[in-house]
C-alpha positions in Angstrom: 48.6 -26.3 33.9 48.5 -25.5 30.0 48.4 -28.3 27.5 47.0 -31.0 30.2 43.6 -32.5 30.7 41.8 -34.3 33.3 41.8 -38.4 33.2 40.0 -38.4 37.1 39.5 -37.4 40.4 40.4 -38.9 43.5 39.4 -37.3 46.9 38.4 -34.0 45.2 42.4 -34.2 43.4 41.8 -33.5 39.9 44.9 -36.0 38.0 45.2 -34.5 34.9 48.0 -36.1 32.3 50.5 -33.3 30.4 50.2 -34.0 26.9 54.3 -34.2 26.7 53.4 -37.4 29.0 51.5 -39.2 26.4 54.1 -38.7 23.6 56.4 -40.0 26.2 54.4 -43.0 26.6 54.0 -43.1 22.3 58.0 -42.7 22.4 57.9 -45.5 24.8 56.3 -48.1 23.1 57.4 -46.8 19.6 61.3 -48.0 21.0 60.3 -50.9 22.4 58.2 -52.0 19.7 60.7 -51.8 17.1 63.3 -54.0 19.4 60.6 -56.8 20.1 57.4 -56.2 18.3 54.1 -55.8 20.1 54.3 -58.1 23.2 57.4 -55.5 23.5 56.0 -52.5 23.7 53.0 -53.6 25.5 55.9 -54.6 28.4 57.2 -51.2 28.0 54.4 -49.2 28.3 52.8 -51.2 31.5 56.3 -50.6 33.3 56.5 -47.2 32.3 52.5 -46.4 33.4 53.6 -48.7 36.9 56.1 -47.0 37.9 54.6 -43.3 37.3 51.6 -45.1 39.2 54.4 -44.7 42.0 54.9 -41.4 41.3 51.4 -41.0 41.4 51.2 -42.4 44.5 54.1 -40.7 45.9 52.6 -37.3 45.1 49.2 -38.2 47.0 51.7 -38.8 50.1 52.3 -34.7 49.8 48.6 -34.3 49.4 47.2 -36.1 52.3 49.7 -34.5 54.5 48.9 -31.2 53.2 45.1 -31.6 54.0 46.0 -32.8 57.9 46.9 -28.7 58.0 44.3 -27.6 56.1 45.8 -27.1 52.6 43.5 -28.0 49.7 45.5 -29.8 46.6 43.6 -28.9 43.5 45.5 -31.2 41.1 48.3 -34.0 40.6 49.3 -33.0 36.8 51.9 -36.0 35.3 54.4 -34.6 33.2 57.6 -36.6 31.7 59.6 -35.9 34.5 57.5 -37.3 37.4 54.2 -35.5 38.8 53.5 -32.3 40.4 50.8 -31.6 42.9 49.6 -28.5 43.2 49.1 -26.8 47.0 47.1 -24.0 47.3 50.4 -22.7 49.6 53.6 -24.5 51.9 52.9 -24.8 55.5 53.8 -21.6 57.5 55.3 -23.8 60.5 58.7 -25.8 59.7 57.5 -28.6 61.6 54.4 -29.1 59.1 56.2 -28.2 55.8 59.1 -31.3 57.0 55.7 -33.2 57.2 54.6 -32.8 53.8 57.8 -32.6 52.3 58.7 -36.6 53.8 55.3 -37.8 53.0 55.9 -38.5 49.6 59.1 -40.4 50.0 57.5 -41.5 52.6 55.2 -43.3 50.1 57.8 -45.1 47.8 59.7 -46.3 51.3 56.5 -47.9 51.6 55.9 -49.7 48.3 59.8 -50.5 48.2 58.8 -52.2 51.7 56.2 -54.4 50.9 57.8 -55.2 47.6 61.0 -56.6 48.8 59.9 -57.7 52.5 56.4 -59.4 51.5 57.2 -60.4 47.6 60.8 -61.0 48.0 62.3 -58.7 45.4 65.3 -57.1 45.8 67.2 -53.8 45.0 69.2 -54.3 42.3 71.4 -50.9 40.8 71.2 -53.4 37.6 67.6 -53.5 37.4 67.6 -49.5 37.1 70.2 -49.3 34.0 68.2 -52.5 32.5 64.6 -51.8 32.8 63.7 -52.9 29.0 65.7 -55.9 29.4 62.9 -58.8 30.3 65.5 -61.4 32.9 65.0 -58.5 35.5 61.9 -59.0 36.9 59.6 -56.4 37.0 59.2 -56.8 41.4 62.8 -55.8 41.2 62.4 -53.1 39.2 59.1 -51.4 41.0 61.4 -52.3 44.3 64.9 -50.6 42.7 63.1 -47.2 40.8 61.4 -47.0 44.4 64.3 -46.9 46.3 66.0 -44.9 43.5 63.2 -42.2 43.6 63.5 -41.6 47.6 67.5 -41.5 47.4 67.0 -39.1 44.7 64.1 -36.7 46.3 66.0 -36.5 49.0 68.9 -34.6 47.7 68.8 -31.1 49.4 68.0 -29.4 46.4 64.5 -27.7 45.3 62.6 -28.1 44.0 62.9 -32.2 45.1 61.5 -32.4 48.6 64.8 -32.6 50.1 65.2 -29.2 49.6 61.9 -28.5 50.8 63.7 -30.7 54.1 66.3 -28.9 54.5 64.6 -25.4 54.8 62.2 -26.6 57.5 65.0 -27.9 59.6 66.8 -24.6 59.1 63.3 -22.2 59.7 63.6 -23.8 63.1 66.4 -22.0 64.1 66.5 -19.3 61.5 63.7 -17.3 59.2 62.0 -18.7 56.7 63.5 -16.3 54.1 66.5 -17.1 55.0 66.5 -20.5 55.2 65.2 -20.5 51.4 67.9 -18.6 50.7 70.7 -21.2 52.3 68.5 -24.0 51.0 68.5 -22.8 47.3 72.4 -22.1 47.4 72.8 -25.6 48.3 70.6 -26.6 45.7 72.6 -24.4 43.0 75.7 -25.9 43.6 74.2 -29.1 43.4 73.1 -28.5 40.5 76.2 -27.0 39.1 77.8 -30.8 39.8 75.5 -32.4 38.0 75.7 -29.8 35.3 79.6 -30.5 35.4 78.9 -34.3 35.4 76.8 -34.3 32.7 79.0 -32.7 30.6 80.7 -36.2 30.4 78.0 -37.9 28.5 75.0 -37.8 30.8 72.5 -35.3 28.9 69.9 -36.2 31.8 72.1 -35.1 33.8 72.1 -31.8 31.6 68.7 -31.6 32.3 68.1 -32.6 35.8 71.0 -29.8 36.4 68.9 -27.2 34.8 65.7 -27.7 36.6 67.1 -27.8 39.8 69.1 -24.9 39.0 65.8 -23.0 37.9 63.5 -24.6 40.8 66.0 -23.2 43.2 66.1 -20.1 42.2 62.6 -19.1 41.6 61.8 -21.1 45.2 64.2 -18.2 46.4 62.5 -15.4 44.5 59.0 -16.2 46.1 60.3 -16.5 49.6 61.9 -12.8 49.3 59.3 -11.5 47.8 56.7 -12.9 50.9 59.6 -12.1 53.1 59.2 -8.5 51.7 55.4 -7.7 51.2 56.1 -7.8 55.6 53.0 -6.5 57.1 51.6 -5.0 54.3 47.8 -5.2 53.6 46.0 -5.6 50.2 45.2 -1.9 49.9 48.2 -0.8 50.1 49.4 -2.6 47.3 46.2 -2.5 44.9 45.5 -0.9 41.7 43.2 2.0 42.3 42.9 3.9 38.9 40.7 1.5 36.9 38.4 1.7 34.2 35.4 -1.0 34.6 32.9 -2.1 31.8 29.6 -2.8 32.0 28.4 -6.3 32.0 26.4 -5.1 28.7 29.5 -3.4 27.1 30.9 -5.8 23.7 33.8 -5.8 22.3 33.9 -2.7 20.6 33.5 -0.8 23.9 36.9 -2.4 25.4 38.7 -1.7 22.3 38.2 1.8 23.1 39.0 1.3 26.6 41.5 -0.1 25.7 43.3 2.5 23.4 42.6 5.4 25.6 44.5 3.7 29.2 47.7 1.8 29.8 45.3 -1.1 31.4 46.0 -4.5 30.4 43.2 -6.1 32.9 39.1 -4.7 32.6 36.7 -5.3 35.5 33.3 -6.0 33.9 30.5 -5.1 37.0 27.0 -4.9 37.3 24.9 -2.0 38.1 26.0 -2.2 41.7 29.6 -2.2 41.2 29.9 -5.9 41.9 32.6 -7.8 40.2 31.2 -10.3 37.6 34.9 -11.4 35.7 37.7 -9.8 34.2 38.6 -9.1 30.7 42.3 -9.3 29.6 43.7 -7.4 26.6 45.1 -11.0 25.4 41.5 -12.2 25.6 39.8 -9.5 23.7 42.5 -9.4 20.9 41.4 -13.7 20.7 38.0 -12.8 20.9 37.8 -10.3 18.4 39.5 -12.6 15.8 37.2 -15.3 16.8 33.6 -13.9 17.2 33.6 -9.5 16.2 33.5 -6.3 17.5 29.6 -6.4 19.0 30.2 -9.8 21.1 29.2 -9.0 25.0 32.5 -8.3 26.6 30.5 -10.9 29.8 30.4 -14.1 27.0 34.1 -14.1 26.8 35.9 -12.6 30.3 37.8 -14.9 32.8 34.7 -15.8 35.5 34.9 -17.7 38.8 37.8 -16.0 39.9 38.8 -15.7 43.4 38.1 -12.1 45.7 40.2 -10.9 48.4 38.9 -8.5 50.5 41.0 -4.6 50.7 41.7 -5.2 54.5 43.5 -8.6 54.3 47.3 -9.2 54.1 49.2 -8.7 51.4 50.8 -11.8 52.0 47.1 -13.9 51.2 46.9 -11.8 47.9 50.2 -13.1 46.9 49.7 -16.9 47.3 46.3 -16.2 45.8 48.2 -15.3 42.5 50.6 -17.7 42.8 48.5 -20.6 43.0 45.2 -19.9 40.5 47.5 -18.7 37.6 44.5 -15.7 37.5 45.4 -12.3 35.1 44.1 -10.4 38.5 42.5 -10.6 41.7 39.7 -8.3 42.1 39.8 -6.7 45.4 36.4 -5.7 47.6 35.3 -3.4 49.9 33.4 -4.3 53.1 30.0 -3.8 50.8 31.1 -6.7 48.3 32.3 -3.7 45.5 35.1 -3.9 43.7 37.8 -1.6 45.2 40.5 -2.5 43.2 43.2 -4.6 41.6 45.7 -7.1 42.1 47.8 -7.7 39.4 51.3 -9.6 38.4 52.6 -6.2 37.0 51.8 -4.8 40.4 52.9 -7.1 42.7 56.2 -7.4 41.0 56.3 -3.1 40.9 55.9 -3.5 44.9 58.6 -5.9 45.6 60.8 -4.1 43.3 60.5 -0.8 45.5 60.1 -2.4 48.6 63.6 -4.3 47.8 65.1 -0.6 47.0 63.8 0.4 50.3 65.3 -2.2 52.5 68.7 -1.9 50.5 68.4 1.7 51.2 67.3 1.2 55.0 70.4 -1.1 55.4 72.9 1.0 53.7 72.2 3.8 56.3 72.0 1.3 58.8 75.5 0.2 57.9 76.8 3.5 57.7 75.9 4.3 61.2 77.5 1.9 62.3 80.6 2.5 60.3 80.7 6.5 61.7 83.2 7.2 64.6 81.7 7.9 68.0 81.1 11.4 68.8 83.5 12.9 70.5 83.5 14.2 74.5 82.5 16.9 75.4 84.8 18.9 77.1 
């Protein structure tokens, strides 16, 4: 994610802090501070950094489950609004995805657990609208938010894992596309109640209503769009029509590639037509500015990026872009060449007509079944 940076790693999961987190935290102590000087905001800050530890900790539950199936978490980025890990994909099998989706309340049932069981604290609704105010004690608060925090992930919404919930329980009896589908439309008209109660004086609820809104629907979008790509392989879905650079092109040489195609993403290949990075038209117009016309187009392309090979499903391609946040994947042949191109423009051109085709299919199916039988013959 843009704008964050890495503060450590933990079990090969990078936690990196959202810069928006940290003027949080300033915004934190800055209100405290001016209430009750510097013990204050030192009180306020330790909370606050305690009970996103939670969240911290909540978001490793997801993780861990994850890795039991196989599925790598790259980061744990902490924004404002809690923490988002980031899963290479979703289980395909509802009984794994309700997993990882309970593991991370899982978590703060824990710590609610041993704080109220071992330390004898106690949930306390007060403690939630009074967690600045120094007679609650800050046991009852960690034991409260925790609570809080499961009650509220739990609401059948996405992008909160009850949501997440809820569709696995329905893809049991039901596709997965179309348990997305019921799942977000639950989650939409939960938002639109919080969006309605907020417009009593709650702006958090204003917000909240708006990014579950949002989370729902694009949750929706990606499940279509897997549900559509069907059984489609990476070659049929590539970009074929490419012009490459050479890894000793600069510059200059992309310019002009650039002016005389409608491409938006370069290969740059060595002599054997293996793929060495990609060079964006956003990139080249930065590095122009930044270093001239006759730097190597290899010093300042997008390298490391992941390969998929022609023959694979489509399906692969598509969580490939979803997750690395890559300008393209560079397709392969079986000799290790580059073949092609997967793009965002693409992949989005496919779905579009691949949508048209099904509505098409099912208008014509619907139509049939709408004609009169054919009369007897006599």
């Amino acid at each position: 994610m843009s704008w964050s940076f890495k503060i450590l790693r933990v079990a090969g999961i990078d936690v990196r802090i959202h810069v928006t987190f940290l003027l949080f935290l300033l915004w934190i102590g800055w209100s405290h501070y001016t209430f009750g000087g510097v013990e204050q905001a030192y009180s306020g800050v330790g909370l606050m950094l305690a009970l996103f530890g939670c969240v911290l900790l909540h978001e490793f539950g997801h993780a861990f489950a994850a890795r039991r199936y196989g599925i790598h978490t790259p980061d744990i980025t902490m924004l404002p609004i809690g923490g988002l890990a980031r899963l290479e994909r979703m289980p395909e099998k509802p009984g794994q995805e309700l997993v990882v989706a309970l593991a991370g309340p899982a978590v703060n049932v824990v710590i609610a657990g041993v704080a109220i069981l071992i330390f004898d604290c106690r949930f306390d609704l007060r403690a939630l609208t009074a967690l600045d105010q120094p007679e609650v004690s800050f046991g009852d608060k960690i034991a409260s938010v925790n609570v809080m925090l499961v009650l509220f992930n739990l609401l059948p919404a996405f992008p909160m894992d009850g949501g997440r919930v809820l569709r696995a329980l329905l893809a049991m009896a039901t596709s997965h596309a179309t348990a997305t589908q019921i799942a977000a439309r639950v989650g939409q008209a939960l938002a639109l109640v919080f969006g309605f109660l907020g417009l009593f004086g709650n702006p958090m609820l204003l917000f909240i209503a708006l990014f579950v809104f949002l989370g729902a629907s694009q949750e929706n979008t990606m499940a279509q769009m897997k549900d559509l790509s069907g059984n489609l392989r990476v070659s049929d879905a590539m970009v074929t029509q490419l012009v490459t650079l050479d890894e000793r092109a600069t510059l200059d040489d992309a310019v002009e590639a650039l002016l005389r195609t409608a491409q938006h993403e370069f290969p740059v290949v060595d002599t054997s037509g293996r793929v060495l990075g990609i060079l964006t038209r956003d990139g080249m117009i930065a590095a122009l500015k930044r270093h001239g016309a006759h730097t190597p187009v290899a010093a300042v392309m997008h390298r490391n990026l992941p390969v998929i090979d022609e023959h694979a499903p489509f399906k692969l391609a598509f969580e490939m872009m979803h997750t690395c946040g890559c300008p393209a994947i560079p397709v392969l042949d079986r000799w290790g060449r580059l073949a092609g191109l997967i793009t965002p423009e693409n992949i989005g051109e496919l779905m579009m007509l691949r949508g048209l085709k099904r509505s098409d299919e099912l208008a014509v199916w619907r139509a049939r079944r709408a004609m009169p039988p054919p009369l007897p013959r006599v």
